[in-house]
N, C-alpha and C positions, 0 to 999 in steps of 0.2 A: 489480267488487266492489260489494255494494247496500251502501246506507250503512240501517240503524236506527234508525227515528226511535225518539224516547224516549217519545212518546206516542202510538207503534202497539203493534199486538195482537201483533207479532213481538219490542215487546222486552220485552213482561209472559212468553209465552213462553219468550222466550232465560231470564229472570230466574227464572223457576220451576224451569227443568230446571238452573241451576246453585246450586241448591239442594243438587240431588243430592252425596254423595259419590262422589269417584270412586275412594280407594283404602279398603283396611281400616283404615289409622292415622288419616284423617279420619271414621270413623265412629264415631257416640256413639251407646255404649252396647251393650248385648246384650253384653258383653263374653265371657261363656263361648261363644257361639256363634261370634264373631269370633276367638276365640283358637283355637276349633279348624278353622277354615275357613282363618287362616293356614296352620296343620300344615300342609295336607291341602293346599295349593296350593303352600306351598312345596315339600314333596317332592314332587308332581308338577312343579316345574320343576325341580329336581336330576336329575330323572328325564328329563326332557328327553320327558314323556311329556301327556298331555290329561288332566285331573282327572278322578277318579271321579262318579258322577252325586250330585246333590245335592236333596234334599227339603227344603222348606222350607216350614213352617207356622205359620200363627197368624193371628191375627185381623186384619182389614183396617188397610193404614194403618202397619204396623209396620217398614215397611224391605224385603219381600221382593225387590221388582222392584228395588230399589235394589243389594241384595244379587247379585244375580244381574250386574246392569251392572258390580258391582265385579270381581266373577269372572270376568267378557270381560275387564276389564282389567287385573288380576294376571296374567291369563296371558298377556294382549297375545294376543287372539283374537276375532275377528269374533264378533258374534253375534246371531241370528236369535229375534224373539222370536213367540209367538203364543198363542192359549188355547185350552182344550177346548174350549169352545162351538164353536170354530169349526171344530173336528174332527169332524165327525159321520160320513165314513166312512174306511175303511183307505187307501183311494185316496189322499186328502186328506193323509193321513197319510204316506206312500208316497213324495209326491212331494215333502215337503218334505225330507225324510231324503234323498233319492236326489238332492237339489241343495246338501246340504252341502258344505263341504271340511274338511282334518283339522284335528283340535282343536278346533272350531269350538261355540261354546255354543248348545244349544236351549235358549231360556226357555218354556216352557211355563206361562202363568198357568191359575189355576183347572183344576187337570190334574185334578183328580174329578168334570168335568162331559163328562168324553170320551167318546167311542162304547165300545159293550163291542168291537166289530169290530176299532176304531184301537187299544183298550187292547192286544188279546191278538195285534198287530202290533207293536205297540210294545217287549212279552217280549223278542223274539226279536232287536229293533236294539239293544236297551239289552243283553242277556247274550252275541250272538254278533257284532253290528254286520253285519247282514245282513238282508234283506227276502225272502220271497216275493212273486212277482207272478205273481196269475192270468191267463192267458193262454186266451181261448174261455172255454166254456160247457158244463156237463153233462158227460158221459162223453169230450168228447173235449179236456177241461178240462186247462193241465199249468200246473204250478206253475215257473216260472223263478226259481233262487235269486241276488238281485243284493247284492255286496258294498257296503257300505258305508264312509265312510270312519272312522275313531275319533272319536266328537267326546263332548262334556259335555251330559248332559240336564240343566238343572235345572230342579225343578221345584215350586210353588207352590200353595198350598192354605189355603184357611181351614176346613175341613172333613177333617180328615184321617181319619178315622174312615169314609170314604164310602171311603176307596181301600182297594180289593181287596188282598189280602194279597200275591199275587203282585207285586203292583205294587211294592207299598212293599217288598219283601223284593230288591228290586231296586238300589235308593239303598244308593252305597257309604257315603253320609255322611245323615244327617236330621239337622235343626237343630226345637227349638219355641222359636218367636220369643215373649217377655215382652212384657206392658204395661211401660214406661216409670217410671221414679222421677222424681217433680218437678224434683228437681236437673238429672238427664240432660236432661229436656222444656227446661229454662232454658237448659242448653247449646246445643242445637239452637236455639233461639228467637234467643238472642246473634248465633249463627254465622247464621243465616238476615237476620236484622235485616242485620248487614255487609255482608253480600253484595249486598243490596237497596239498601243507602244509605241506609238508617231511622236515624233517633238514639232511641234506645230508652234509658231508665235502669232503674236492677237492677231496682225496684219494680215496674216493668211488667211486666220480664220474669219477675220472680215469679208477677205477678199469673195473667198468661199461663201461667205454666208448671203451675200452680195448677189450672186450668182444658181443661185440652188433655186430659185423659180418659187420659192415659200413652201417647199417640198421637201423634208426628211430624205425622204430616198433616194432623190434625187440628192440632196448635200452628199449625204454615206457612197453615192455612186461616184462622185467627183475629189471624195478626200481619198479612197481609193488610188485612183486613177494619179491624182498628185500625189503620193505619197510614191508611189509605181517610179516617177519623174525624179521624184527625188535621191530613191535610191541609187536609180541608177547614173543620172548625170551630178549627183551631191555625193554629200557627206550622209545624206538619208535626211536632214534634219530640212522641214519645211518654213519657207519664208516666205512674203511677200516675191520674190524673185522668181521663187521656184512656179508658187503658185500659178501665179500668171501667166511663166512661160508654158507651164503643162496645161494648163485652160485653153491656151493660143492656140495649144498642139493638138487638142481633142475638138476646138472648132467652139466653142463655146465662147460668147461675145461677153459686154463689161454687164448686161445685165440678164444674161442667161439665153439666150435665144442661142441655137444650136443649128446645124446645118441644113435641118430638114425647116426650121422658124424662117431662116434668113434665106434659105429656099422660095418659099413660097412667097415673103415679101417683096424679095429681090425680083419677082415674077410679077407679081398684082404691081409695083410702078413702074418697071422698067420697060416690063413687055406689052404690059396693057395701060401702060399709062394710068397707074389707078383703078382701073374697074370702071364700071361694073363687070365681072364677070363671073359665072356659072362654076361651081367646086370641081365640076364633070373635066371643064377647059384649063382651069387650073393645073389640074391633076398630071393631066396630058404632059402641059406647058413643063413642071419638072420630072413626069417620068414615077410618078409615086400615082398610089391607090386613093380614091377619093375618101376611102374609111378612115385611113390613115392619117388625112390632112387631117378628117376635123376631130378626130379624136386625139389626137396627139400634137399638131402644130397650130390650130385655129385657139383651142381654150386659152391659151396662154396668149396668144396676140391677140385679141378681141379684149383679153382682160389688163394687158398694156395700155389697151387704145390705139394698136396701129391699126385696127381691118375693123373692118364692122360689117355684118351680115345683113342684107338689103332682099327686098320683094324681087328685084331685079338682081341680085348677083354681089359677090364681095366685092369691095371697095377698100380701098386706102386711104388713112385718116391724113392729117395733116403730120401729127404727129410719127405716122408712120414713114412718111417721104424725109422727116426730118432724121429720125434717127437711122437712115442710110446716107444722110448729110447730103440732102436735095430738099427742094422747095417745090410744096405743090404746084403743077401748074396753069395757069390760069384757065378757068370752063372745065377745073375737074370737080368730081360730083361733090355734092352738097351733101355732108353729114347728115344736117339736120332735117333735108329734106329726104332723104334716104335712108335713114335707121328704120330698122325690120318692129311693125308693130307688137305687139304682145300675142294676137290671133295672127299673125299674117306668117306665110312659108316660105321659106327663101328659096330662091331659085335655084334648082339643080343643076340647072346649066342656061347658059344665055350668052 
């Protein structure tokens, strides 16, 4: 048996992954998605049968791969996990399927970055639990049909909009995972502190819970990081004092915007006076990747209400000039004239 030391990399590890929840009654929050994920697991064990496949979407960070480890174990079922990227042909695909066993969960992360080849093999294990495999080449080509055993896809997505309609038309169940309410984020911070051995008080964990973007992982990355502050400039035990001061130190404002958020707004009013301007120009303006911005700093301030994406290029809301403690100025763009339609593309650059 290895013994864990308490100050190796294997017991910050062991201490992260029991984080995790491991049933539905220990999971906080998302509560309509978890009340129907019960259903739907419990009569497939009355059924004495493998749960239907399950979709699950939403923005990073929000419980899905957590979600999915729950579901290996309500149903008490091995399970195998892996992602699209790493699917790029049928083969790959093929063989992972063809070394299941039954009831057995596929996790599938980022399942809308798969091959189209692995997708439209995929059809045919998720509707009939069976594979073709080609055998030769050209004309004397034969397709051998190999059975498969029953098992559980599920599958993960922040982009759900990219999957093929067949695809999604496929999920017996699709769950859209929510940001977080403060309250729930303070739950999780609580439960994560215990676990860890932190002495945390409410104040903190408000403050934290305040600050975590409506994002689990984000909380668990920032009680960390505090707790890091505490040791070393405290007594170890975390307070509203500490808290704050190690938030200040990591660049993280009073309602979560981080260096790269306060980046880009500090940018779109200071330097362009609001917008409109193009993500391309933006980009430049701080020195970061245009992928970057909108995947990681735009969701979050578009869902504040500081920026909003326009035909013509991003813009700065009122609200956004305001929480840099400025006032729009006068002849700057018009929100309501400028919100990006439902069919319309915002501009790459302008």
């Amino acid at each position: 048996m290895r013994v864990i030391d308490s100050n190796s990399d294997d017991f910050e590890r062991s201490q992260e992954l029991a984080l995790r929840p491991k049933t539905l009654g220990e999971f906080v929050g998302q509560k309509r998605v978890a009340d129907q994920l019960d259903l739907l697991l419990s009569a497939a064990r009355n059924r004495n049968a493998p749960a239907d496949h399950v979709l699950l979407s939403g923005p990073p960070g929000l419980g899905k791969t957590t979600l999915a480890m729950i579901i290996a174990s309500e149903m008490s079922a091995p399970i195998r996990i892996t992602s699209g990227p790493a699917i790029q042909h049928a083969g790959d695909l093929a063989s992972i399927l063809s070394s299941l066993v039954e009831g057995e969960i596929l996790f599938l992360d980022e399942i809308h970055r798969m091959s189209r080849p692995a997708e439209e093999l995929l059809y045919l294990a998720m509707e009939d639990f069976r594979v073709d495999v080609i055998v030769g080449k050209g004309a004397g080509a034969t397709a051998i049909p190999l059975e498969l055993p029953h098992f559980t896809l599920v599958g993960a997505t922040t982009r759900a909009g990219l999957l093929p309609s067949p695809l999604r038309d496929r999920f017996g169940f699709t769950a859209q995972l929510d940001f977080y309410e403060d309250s729930e984020i303070s739950v999780i911070v609580k439960r994560s502190a215990d676990l860890m051995g932190i002495q945390i008080d409410k104040a903190a964990i408000e403050e934290l819970g305040s600050r975590s973007r409506g994002t689990p992982r984000v909380a668990n990355r920032l009680l960390r990081r505090v707790r890091d502050y505490a040791q070393v400039h405290s007594d170890g035990k975390v307070g509203a004092k500490e808290a704050k001061a190690a938030l200040e130190m990591y660049e993280v404002d009073a309602i979560g915007l981080d260096r790269l958020d306060l980046g880009v707004l500090e940018a779109l009013v200071k330097r362009f006076n609001g917008g409109p301007v193009g993500i391309s120009t933006l980009a430049m303006a701080i020195g970061e990747e245009s992928e970057t911005i909108e995947s990681l700093a735009e969701p979050f301030l578009v869902r504040m209400g500081f920026i909003s994406r326009t035909p013509r290029g991003r813009i700065a809301t009122p609200a956004g000039f305001e929480h840099l403690g400025m006032k729009a100025p006068i002849g700057a763009p018009n929100l309501a004239q400028n919100q990006i339609g439902l069919f319309d593309t915002p501009a790459s650059d302008a």
